[in-house]
Each structure stands twice: as structure tokens, then as C-alpha cells.
C-alpha positions in Angstrom: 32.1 -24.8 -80.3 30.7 -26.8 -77.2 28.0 -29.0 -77.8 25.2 -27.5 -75.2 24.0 -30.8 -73.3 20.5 -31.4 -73.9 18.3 -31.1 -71.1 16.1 -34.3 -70.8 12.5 -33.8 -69.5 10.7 -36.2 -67.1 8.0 -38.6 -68.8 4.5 -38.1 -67.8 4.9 -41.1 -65.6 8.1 -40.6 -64.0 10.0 -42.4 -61.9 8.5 -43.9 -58.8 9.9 -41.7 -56.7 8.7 -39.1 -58.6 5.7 -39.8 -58.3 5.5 -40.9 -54.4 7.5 -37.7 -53.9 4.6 -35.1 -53.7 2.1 -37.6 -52.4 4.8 -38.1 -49.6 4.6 -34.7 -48.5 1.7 -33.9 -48.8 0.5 -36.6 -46.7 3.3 -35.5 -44.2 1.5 -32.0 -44.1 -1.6 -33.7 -43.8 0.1 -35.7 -40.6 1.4 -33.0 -39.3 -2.1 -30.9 -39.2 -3.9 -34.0 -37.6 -1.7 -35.5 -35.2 -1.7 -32.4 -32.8 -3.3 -33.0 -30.5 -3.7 -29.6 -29.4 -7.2 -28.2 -28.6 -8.2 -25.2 -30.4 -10.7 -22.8 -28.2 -13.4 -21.8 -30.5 -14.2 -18.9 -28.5 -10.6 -17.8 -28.1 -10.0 -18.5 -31.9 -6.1 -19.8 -31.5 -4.9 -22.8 -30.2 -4.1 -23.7 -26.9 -1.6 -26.4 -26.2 -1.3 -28.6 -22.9 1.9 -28.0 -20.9 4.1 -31.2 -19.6 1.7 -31.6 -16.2 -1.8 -31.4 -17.9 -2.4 -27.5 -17.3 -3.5 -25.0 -20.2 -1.6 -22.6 -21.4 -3.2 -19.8 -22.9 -2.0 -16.8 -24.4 -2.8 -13.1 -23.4 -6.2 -12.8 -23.4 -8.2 -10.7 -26.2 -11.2 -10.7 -26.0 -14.0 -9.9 -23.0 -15.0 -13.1 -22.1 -11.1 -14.5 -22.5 -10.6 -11.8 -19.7 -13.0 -12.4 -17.3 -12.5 -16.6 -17.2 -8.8 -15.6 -16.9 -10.0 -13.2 -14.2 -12.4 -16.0 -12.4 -9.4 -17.7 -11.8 -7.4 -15.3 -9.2 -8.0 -15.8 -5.6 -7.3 -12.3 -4.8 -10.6 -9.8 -4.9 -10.7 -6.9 -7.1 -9.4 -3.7 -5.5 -11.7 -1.4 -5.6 -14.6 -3.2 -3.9 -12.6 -3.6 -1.0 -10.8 0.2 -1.0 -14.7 0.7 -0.8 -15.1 -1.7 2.2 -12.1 -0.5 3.8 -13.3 3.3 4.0 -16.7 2.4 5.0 -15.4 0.2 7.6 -13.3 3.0 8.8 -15.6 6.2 7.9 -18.7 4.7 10.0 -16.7 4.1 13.0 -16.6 6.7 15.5 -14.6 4.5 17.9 -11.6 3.8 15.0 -11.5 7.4 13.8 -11.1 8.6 17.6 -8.5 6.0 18.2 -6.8 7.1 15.2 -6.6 10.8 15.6 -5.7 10.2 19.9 -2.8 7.9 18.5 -1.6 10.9 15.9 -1.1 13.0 18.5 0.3 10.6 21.1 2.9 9.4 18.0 4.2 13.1 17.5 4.3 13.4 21.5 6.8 10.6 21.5 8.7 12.3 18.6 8.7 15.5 20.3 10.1 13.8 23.0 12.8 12.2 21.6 13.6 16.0 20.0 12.5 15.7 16.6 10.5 18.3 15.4 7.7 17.3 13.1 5.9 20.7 13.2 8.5 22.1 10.0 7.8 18.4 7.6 4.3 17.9 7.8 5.5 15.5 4.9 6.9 13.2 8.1 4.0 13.8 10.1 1.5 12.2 7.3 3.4 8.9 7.7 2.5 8.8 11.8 0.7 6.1 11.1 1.1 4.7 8.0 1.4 0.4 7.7 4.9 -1.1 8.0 7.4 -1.1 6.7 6.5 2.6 5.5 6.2 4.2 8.4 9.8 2.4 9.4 11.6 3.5 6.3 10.5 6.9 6.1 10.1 8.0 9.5 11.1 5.7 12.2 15.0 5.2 11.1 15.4 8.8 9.9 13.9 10.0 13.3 16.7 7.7 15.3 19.4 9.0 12.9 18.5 12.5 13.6 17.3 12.8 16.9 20.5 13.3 18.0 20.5 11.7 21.4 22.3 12.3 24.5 23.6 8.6 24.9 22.9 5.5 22.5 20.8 3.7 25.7 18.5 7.1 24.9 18.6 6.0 21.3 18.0 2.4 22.1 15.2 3.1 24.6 13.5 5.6 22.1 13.1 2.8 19.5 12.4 -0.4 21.8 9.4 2.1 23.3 8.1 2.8 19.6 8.0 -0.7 18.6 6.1 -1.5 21.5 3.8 1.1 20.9 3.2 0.7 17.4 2.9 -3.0 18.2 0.0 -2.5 20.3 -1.6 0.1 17.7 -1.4 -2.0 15.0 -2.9 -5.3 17.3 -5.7 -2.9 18.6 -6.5 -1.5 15.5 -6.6 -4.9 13.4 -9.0 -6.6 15.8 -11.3 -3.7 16.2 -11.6 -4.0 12.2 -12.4 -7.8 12.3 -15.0 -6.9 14.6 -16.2 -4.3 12.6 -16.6 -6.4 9.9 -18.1 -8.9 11.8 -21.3 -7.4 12.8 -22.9 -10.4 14.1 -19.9 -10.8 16.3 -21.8 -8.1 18.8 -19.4 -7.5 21.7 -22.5 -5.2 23.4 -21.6 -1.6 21.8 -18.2 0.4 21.8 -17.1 -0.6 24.9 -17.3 -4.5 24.5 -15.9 -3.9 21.2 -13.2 -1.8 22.8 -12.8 -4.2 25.8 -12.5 -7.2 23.6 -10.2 -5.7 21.3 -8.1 -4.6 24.0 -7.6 -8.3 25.3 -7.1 -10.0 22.1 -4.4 -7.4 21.8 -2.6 -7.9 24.6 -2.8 -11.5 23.9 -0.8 -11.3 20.7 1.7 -8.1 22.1 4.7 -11.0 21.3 4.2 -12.4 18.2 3.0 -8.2 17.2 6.2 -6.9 18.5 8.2 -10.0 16.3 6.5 -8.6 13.4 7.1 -5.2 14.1 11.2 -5.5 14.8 11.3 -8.0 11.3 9.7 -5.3 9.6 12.4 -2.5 11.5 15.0 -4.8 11.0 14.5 -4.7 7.1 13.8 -1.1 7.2 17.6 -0.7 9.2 19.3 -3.2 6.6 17.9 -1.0 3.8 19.4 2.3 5.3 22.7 0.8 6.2 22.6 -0.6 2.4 21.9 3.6 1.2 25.1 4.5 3.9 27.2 2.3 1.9 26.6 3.5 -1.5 25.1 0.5 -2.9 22.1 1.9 -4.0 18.7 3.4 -3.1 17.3 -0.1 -5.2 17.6 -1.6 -1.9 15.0 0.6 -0.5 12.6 0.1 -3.1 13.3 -3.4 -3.1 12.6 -3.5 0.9 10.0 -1.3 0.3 7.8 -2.9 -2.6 8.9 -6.6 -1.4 8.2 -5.8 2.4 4.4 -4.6 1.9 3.7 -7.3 -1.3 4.9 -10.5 0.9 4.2 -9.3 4.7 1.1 -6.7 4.6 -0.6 -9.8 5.8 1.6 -10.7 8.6 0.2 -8.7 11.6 -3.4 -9.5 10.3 -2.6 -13.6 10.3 -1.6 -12.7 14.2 -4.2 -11.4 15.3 -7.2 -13.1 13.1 -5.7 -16.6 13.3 -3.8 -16.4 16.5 -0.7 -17.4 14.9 3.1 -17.1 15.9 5.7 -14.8 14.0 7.1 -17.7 11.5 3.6 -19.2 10.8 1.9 -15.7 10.2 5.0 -14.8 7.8 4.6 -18.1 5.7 1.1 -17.5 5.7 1.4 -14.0 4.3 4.2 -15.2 1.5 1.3 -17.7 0.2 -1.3 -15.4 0.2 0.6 -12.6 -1.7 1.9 -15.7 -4.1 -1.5 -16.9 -5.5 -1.8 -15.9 -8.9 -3.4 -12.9 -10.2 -2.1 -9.3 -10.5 -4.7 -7.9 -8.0 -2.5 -8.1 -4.8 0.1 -6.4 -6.6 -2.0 -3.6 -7.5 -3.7 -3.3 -3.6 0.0 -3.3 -2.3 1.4 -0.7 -5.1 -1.8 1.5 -4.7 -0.8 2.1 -1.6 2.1 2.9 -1.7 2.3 5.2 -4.7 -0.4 7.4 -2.7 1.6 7.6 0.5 4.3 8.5 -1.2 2.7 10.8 -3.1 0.8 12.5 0.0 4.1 12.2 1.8 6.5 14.0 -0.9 3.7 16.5 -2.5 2.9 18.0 0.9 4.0 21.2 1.2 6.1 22.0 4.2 5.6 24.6 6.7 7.4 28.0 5.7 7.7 28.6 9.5 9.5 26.1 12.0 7.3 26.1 14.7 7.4 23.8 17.9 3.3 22.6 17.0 2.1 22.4 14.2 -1.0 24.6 13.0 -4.5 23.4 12.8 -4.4 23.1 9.3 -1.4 20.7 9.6 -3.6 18.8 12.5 -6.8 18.6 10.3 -4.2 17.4 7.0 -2.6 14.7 9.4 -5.8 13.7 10.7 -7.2 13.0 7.2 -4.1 11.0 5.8 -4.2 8.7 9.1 -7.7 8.0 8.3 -6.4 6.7 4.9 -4.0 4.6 6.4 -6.1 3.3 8.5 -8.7 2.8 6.2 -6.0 0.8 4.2 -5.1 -1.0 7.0 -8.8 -2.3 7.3 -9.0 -2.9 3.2 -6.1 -5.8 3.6 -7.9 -7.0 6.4 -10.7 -7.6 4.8 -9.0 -8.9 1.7 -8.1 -11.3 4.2 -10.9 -12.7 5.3 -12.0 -13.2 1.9 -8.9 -15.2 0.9 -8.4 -17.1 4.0 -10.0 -20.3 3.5 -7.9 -21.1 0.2 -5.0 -20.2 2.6 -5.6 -22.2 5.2 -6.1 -25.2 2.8 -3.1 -24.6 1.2 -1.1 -25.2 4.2 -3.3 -27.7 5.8 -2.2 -29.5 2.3 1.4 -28.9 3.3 1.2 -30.0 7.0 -0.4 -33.2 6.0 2.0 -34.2 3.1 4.1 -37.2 4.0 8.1 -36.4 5.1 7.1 -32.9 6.4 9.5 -32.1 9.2 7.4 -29.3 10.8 4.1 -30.5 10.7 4.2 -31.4 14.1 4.8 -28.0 15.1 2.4 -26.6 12.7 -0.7 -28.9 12.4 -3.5 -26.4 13.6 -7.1 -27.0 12.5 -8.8 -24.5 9.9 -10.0 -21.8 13.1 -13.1 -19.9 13.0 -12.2 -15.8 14.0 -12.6 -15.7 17.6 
């Protein structure tokens, strides 16, 4: 038999290291609990740690008031107080809604033209005047690709004359919103208004035809990329990231007097300010044109016009479009101060290369 090896129990007093043992950790718990220095947030009820440059991070917010100081904190405006704007601005109006149904029909003339017939889609014709780069996407570059022209100098001619036209559309329409939302800015009635948009227009025709080509430039790139099989992504891609990072473009033009590179770096800071609610403006819209576009019916006979119905449909989309066309704008104005100081911040900063080119004083809207 094996003698079994006694086990020897420790003494009430132990070893010293025994006895330092659980004092040791426990005082390392202890240590542990109070040398973070992390705040906790009472109200949030969790802790919220500081980051390597001094700013808070939080987690997702739970709780009302953990929403609204998160909320506090975007630059952007909530959406639908300015949808709201956007449609009042538009609805009141007589002057933008006769604008906007004259340029319908002076759009599907120059279609018609060209020898595309819009009367069979009214799907296409819903997107007349749509903001870029939907109207480019979905119905400027299939239009050129199946127009079918005599000669490519037709082709050529047929799209330099629509980006000149839309140009001036867009420029007209954008400062005859600014002065609609600029009451006090009276320009003595309609006409003023109309006159005075008409020359601030005209003034900005170059930097508004820049804008127009970048936006049918990405518009072409994405439906060569579809040609070569890589992938309709491309399109939403050029789609989604044209409208979220440029909607802003043509309105910097015209409301700050700005060139085509300063108005596009302009519009990529605004739509990169933190916050969720630009993202939502820019897919709003384009979820419902897409939806208007692909749900509307087409006509079940291919006539050369289109019936009154399809006129009074048209005419009712385009006032949505414009009416988002006049929502950004005011978003605009709301956000442009933080804007401006933004890149004031950047012109000024020491080593800048461009800020000669660029330094421009925080302008009033003419």
C-alpha cells in the first residue's frame, strides 16, 4: 500500500504573502475602479470616456433627452420643416410655377426635336426637370443614345444646346428662390424679381454651365461603366454620391457668386458636417423621383403629344422638383454661415497654397 501524503492546511496566520495576497487584490480592484478617470453621465447612466484629442465619445443614444443633445449638435436642419418651406416657397409663387410649367413644355420641344418621343414614357417625361445629376442619368444620356442622329455634330450640338439650357434654368430658377425667400429683398413685384433674376443669371451662365457638364460628365462615366459590364453599382454610386456631395453646387454659384472649384468644395463641406439629416434630404429625394419616375404608368398608345392627363401629371412632378430644388436652397442659407467659417478657417491657416486665390470675405446674398 502507498502511504497517501497528508495534506497540510495553512495556519490561521499564514504566511505573509498569504496574507498580503487578498489585500493585494483587492486594493488593485479598488485602483482600478478609482483611477479612471472616465466621467460617468448621470443622465445617460453609462460611462463616457474621453478620446485621444479631448472629445466625448458617447454611445448610441437611449433615452429622449440623449437624443435631442446628440441632435443639437448637427448643423444640418431637420427635413421636414424645410420640405415645408420648399413647397410654400414654390406653391405661393405664381411667377415659379409659370416658369416651371413654360420650361416643361419647352424641355419636351427640344426632345421632340432631337426625335425622341416622350409622348409613349411619361415615366421620362416626369424627370424634365428634375435636379442633376437625375435628370442626366435618366434622361439626358439615354435620350443622346437613342435619338438616333443623322451625324455625331447633330448629336454633339443636341447636348452642348441642353446644357446650356438647363444651365440657365437651373441659374434662373435658384435666384428667383433666394429672392423668394428673401422678402425684404423687394425687387418692385414680378417683374423686378424676374428682371433681377434674369441678370444674376446671366452673370453666373459660366461657372452654371461648369457645373452642369461635371454633373453630365459623371452621368456619361456611369453609363460607359453599365456598357462595359462592370456593374449598375456605378450608377447608384454616381447617383447617391452626386446629389449627397454636389446638390449644393449650383446654389453656392449663384448665392455666393462663387466659381466651379470653390462652389464644389463648398458643397463637399456642407454635405460632410455631421448629422444624418442631409443624407436623409438627399435620399428623400431621390427615392420619390424614382419612385414617380418607374411607378408611372406608360401610355398604352404611342402618340406624337402627349394627352392632357400626361400634361397635368408632368406639370405636378416639376412642381415637386422644383419645390425640392427651393428646399436645398433654403437648407442653404440656413447652413451657410458655419460654411463660410469653415473655409475662412482653411484660407487663413498658415502654409495654405491657395489662399491667395481663395480668400473672399463672408458675402451678404446680393
Amino acid at each position: 500500500m502507498t502511504a497517501r501524503k497528508k495534506r497540510r492546511r495553512p495556519r490561521a496566520g499564514g504566511s505573509p504573502d498569504a496574507r498580503r495576497r487578498p489585500t493585494d487584490e483587492s486594493a488593485s480592484r479598488t485602483g482600478a475602479k478609482g483611477s479612471s478617470s472616465a466621467p460617468k453621465s448621470r443622465a445617460a447612466g453609462r460611462t463616457v470616456r474621453d478620446r485621444p484629442g479631448g472629445a466625448l465619445r458617447t454611445g448610441r443614444p437611449r433615452t429622449a433627452e440623449e437624443r435631442r443633445a446628440l441632435a443639437a449638435q448637427w448643423v444640418h436642419p431637420p427635413v421636414a420643416p424645410t420640405a415645408a418651406r420648399g413647397l410654400a416657397a414654390v406653391g405661393t409663387s405664381p411667377f415659379l410655377l409659370a416658369t416651371s410649367f413654360l420650361a416643361a413644355l419647352g424641355l419636351w420641344l427640344i426632345f421632340t426635336a432631337y426625335g425622341v418621343v416622350l409622348a409613349a414614357s411619361p415615366g421620362a417625361m416626369v424627370m424634365l426637370e428634375s435636379l442633376p445629376p437625375v435628370h442626366a442619368l435618366f434622361l439626358d444620356i439615354p435620350a443622346l443614345l437613342s435619338g438616333h442622329p443623322s451625324s455625331a455634330a447633330v448629336g454633339l450640338a443636341f447636348m452642348g444646346g441642353l446644357l446650356i439650357v438647363r444651365a440657365f434654368l437651373l441659374a434662373f430658377w435658384i435666384a428667383s428662390i433666394l429672392d423668394r425667400l428673401s422678402p425684404s429683398k423687394g425687387h418692385g413685384g414680378w417683374r423686378g424679381s424676374a428682371v433681377h433674376s434674369l441678370r444674376r443669371a446671366l452673370r453666373a451662365m459660366g461657372p452654371m454651365v461648369g457645373v452642369e457638364a461635371g454633373f453630365l460628365g459623371l452621368a456619361l462615366a456611369s453609363a460607359y461603366a453599365v456598357r462595359a459590364a462592370i456593374g449598375e453599382f456605378v450608377v447608384i454610386a454616381a447617383l447617391v454620391g452626386g446629389l449627397y456631395f454636389f446638390v449644393y453646387a449650383p446654389i453656392v454659384v449663384i448665392a455666393e457668386g462663387r466659381r466651379v472649384r470653390p462652389a464644389v468644395r463648398l458643397a463637399v463641406k456642407a454635405a460632410r458636417f455631421p448629422g444624418p439629416r442631409h443624407m436623409m434630404a438627399a435620399f428623400t429625394y431621390l427615392a420619390l423621383s424614382l419612385f414617380i419616375s418607374v411607378f408611372t404608368p406608360a401610355s398604352r398608345v404611342a402618340e406624337a403629344t402627349p394627352t392632357i392627363q400626361t400634361w397635368i401629371y408632368v406639370l405636378f412632378v416639376s412642381f415637386l422638383h422644383l419645390s425640392a430644388l427651393a428646399m436645398f436652397t433654403y437648407r442653404w442659407l440656413l447652413i451657410r454661415e458655419r460654411v463660410l467659417q469653415v473655409e475662412e478657417q482653411r484660407v487663413g491657416r498658415p502654409g495654405n497654397a491657395n489662399a491667395a486665390g481663395d480668400k473672399r470675405a463672408v458675402r451678404t446674398l446680393p
